[in-house]
N, C-alpha and C positions, 0 to 999 in steps of 0.2 A: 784649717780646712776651708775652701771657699764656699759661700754658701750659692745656691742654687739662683736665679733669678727669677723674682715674685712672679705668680701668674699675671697674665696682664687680659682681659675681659676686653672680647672683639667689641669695635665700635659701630653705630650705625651706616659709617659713613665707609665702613670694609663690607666685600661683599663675603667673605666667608665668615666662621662663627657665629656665636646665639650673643647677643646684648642682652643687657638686662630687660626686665619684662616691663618697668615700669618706664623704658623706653619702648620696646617692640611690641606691646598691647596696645597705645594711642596709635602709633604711626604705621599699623596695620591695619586698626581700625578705621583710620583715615582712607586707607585705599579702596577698603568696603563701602565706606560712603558714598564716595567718588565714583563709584563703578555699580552700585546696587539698580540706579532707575535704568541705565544701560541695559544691562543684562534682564529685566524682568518685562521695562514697557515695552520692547520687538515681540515677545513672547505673547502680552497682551493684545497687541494691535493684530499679530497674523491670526489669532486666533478669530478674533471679530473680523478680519477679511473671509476668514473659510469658512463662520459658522461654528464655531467650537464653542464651548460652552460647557459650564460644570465640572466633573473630577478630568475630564480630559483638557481642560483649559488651566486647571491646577499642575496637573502633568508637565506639559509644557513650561511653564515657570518653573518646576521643580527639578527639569530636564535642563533649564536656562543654567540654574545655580550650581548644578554636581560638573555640565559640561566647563563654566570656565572655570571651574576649580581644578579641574584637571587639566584644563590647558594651560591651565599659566603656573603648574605641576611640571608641566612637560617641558617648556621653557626654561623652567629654573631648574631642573633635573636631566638635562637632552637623555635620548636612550638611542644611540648611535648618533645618523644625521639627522635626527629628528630634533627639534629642540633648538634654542640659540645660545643657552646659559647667560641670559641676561636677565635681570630684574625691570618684568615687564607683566602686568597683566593685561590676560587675553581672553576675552569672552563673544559673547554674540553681541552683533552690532549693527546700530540703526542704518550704516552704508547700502545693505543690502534689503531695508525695509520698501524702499519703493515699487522694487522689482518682486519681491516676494508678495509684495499685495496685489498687485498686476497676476501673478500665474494664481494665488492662491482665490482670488474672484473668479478668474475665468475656467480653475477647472479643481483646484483641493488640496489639502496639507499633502495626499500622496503623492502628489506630483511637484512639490515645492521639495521633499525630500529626496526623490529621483532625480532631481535638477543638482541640488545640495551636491549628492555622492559625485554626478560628473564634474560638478563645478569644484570641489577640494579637490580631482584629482588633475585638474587644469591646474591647480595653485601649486600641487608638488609639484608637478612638472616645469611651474615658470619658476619655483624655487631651484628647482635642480639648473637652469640654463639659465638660471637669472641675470649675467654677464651677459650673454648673446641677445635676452628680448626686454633686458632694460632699457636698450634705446628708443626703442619704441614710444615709451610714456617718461618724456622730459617731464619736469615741473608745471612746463606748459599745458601740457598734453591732461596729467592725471589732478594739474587743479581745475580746470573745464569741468571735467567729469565730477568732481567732486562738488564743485560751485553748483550743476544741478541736479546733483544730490539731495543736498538744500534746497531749493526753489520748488522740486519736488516733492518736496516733502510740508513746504507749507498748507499747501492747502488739506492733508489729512489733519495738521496741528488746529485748524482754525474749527473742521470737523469735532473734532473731540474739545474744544471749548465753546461750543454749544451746546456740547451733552454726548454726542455719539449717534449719527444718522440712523434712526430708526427706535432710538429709543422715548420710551415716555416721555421726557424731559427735556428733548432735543429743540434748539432756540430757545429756550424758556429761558424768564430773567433771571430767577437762580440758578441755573447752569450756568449763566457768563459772570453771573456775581461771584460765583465760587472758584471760575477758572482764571478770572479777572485778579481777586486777591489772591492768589497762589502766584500768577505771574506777577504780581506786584510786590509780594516777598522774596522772590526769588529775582528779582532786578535790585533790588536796596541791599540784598544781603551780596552779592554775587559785585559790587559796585561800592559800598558803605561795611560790610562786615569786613570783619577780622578773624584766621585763625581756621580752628573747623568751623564755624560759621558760612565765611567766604567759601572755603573748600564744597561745603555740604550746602549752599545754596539750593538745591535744586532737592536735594532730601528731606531740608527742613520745608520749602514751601508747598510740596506735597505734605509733609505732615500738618501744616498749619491749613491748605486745602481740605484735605481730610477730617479732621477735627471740625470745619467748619460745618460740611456736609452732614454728617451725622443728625444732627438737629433739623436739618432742613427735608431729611425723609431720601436723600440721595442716595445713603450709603443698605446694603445688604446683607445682615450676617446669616444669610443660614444656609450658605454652603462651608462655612467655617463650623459648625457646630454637626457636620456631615461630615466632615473630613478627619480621615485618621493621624494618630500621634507619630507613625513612624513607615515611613515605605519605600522601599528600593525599586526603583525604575528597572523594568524589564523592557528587552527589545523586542522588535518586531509588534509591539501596543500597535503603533500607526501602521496602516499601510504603505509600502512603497510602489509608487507608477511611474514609470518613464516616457516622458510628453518632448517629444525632440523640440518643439519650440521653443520650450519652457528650460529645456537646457540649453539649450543656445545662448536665450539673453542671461542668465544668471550666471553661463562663464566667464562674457564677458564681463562681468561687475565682478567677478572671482579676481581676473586679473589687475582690471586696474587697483581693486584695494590689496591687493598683495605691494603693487609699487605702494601704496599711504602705509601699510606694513614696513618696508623700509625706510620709510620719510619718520615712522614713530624710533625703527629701534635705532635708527641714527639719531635721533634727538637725545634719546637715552644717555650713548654713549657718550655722544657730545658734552649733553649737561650736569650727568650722573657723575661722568669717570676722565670727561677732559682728551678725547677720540675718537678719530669712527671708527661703526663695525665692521668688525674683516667681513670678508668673503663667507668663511664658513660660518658667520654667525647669523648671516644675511640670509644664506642659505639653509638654515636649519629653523629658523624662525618661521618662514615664509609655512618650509615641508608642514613642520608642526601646527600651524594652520591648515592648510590644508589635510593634512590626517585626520584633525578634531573637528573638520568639518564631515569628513568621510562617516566615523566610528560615531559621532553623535547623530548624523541623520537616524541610524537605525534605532535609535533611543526617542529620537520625537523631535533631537536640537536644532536648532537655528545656526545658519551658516556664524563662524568665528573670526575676528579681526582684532587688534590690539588695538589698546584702548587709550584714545590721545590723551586725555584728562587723565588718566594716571601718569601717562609721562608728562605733563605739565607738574607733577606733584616731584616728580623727580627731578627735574630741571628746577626750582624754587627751594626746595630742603636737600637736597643732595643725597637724599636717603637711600642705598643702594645695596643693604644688606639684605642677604637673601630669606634669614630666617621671619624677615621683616615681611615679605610678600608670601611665603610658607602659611604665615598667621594668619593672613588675610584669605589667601585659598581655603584655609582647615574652617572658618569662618561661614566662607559661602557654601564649601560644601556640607557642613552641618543642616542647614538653613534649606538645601537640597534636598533631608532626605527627611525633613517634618513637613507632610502633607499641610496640618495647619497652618504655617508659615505662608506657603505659596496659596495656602486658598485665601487670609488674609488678602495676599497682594492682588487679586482678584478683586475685592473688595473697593479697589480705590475706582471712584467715578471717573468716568471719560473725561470730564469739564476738567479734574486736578491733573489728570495727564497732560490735556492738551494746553495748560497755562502752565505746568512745569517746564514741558520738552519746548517748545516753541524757540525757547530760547537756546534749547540744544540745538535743535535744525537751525537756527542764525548762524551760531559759530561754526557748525560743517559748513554753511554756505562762504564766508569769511575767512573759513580754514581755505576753499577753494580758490579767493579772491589773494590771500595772500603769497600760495603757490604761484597763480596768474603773475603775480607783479614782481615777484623776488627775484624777477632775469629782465631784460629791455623787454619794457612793452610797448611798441609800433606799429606801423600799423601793420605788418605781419601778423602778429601775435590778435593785434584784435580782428581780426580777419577769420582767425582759428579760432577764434573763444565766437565774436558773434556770429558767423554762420551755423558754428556747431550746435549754439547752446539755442537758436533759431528754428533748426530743422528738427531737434530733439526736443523744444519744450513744443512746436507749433501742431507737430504730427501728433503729437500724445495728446493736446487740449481737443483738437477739431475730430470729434466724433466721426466715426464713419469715413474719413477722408479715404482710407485704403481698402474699403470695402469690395473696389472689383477686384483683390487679389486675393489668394486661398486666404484661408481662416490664421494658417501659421505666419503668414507675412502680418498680419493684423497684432498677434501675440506677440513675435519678434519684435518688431520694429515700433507697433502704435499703443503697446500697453505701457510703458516706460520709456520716460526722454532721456534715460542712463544711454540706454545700446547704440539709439542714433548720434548721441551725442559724441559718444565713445570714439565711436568707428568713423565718422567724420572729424572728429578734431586726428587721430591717428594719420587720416590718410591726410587733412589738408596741412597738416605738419608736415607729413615727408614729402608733397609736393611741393608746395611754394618755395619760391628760391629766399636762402637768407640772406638777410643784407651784409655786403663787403664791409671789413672791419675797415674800422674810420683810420686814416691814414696819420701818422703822427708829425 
């Protein structure tokens, strides 16, 4: 009688089946690492853009962690065209920090949630035609936007390694001492480490920030010892307001990170699985983004985008099993529903954010710069990138420039160099003539 053939125990490197744990425990836990200051400091920062503050600013962080555990749930699970079935996580993301702190100063979290809802339902919609208005944002095009994303975003980083404008401690020497060695941990490790070290860069020199702080009278615990052991987020907590300016400029940041949404799940495939992604996965990824940006506004969430640094973790270990990124969701959303947890992360001083992330806003800027160069760059191409990244960072620095115009052209166009930026690299792309292919 033949006997049967042994079971054989799925590998990390198949995306279906469970691996063993003392595999799937580290290399889950790896992605949580990779992804934790992500998903928590946007939550922090818009919260000090609106004014938020205590169990409502815990809220939020807690809203951060349940929403991208479920999106990158919905990824790895589609529920029709929703979803891409790819191993990707996806949560809230610094892309759209600069414009959220532009609506969220000038008028409140209700109206950065009312932007949210039209701006996810811009992103299904450029998922569903994605074929017909991907032309629009070449590499050219969505790495400008991107590069001053970055640029924009430095000068809140250098705010928060003085301490946080307007707090006690703001310029003081120990504020820059403390954001000073966090960012100096976090360049040796991120440069000289190995392993999760390297990976966790940026989670370890926050913790070594932190730990510093403490003794120096920085850190706060007593909304941690305020806060409950367990609570499920209900909707409708925040207000929802609808401010047409304010959705204006945040659809357009919706779309162009929908195209960096393809530029990640294509690396995916590429580096994961040796491919690119079809159509329908292109398309189901993008929708699922935008859905969990729609279904989280009414929870408190912060707009959602896939998260480069994890696919860099995919493209270096090849890791592409699903139960593996399962782990890592079931992780964040525990971590979601213990008030204590998020009021902790409340806890970390402005100075350890702004010497951790600093160096996150480099590499979005870098990220942008490499987009820029990965086709001919001439003087076409610099023509699109310096005019754009010109009228969009110049309008947004110079105060009042647009003053004799209504109030919403001032929010549109001169609270973020994202929208100007956007809408002139777009159009001075499809006008200038390309140059004739060189003759052979």
């Amino acid at each position: 009688m033949k006997q049967a053939a042994p079971f054989k125990r799925a590998t990390v490197f198949q995306y279906e089946g469970v691996p063993p744990l003392g595999q799937m425990v580290p290399l889950g836990l790896q992605h949580v690492v990779a992804a934790v200051v992500g998903i928590v400091t946007p939550a922090i920062m818009i919260a000090g853009s609106c004014g938020i503050t205590g169990a409502d600013q815990t809220l939020l962080i807690q809203v951060s962690l349940l929403i991208t555990a479920v999106a990158t749930l919905i990824q790895l699970f589609p529920i029709g065209p929703v979803g891409s079935r790819l191993p990707v996580i996806m949560g809230i993301s610094f892309a759209y920090v600069p414009t959220l702190q532009a609506i969220g100063e000038q008028f409140g979290l209700p109206e950065i949630l009312g932007a949210e809802i039209v701006g996810g339902i811009v992103a299904i919609l450029f998922g569903i035609f994605v074929k017909q208005i991907r032309v629009l944002f070449p590499p050219l095009v969505t790495g400008t936007v991107i590069f001053t994303i970055g640029l924009s975003l430095y000068p809140t980083a250098i705010k928060y390694m003085a301490g946080g404008v307007g707090k006690p401690d703001y310029a003081s020497p120990k504020s820059w001492l403390v954001a000073i060695i966090t960012f100096l941990v976090v360049l040796v490790l991120q440069n000289f480490g190995k392993g999760v070290l390297k990976l966790g860069a940026i989670l370890w020199g926050i913790v070594v920030g932190y730990l510093i702080s403490i003794p120096l009278g920085l850190v706060d615990f007593s909304s941690v010892g305020q806060a409950g052991l367990f609570q499920v987020p209900m909707p409708m907590h925040f207000e929802i307001s609808f401010e047409p300016s304010a959705i204006v400029s945040l659809a357009i940041v919706y779309m162009v990170n929908a195209v960096q949404t393809i530029g990640d799940l294509s690396s995916t495939t590429i580096g994961g699985m040796d491919r690119m992604p079809t159509d329908k996965e292109l398309q189901g990824g993008i929708i699922g983004q935008g859905l969990m940006s729609v279904v989280g506004a009414f929870f408190g969430g912060l707009p959602t985008a896939s998260y480069s640094q994890n696919v860099g973790i995919i493209t270096v270990n090849r890791v592409i099993n699903r139960a593996v990124f399962v782990f890592a969701a079931v992780v964040l959303a525990v971590a979601g529903f213990v008030p204590k947890i998020a009021s902790l992360l409340t806890t970390i001083p402005q100075s350890v954010i702004g010497g951790a992330t600093v160096s996150v806003f480099a590499m979005i800027t870098m990220t942008g710069v490499s987009m820029i160069t990965s086709e001919r760059f001439d003087m076409r191409a610099r023509t699109v990138v310096g005019l754009s990244v010109a009228l969009g960072v110049g309008i947004s620095q110079v105060s009042g420039c647009l003053a004799g115009f209504p109030d919403w052209v001032t929010m549109v166009f001169g609270s973020s160099p994202v929208v100007v930026t956007a809408i002139m690299a777009i159009f001075l792309n499809l006008i200038l003539p390309k140059p004739k292919p060189e003759s052979v």
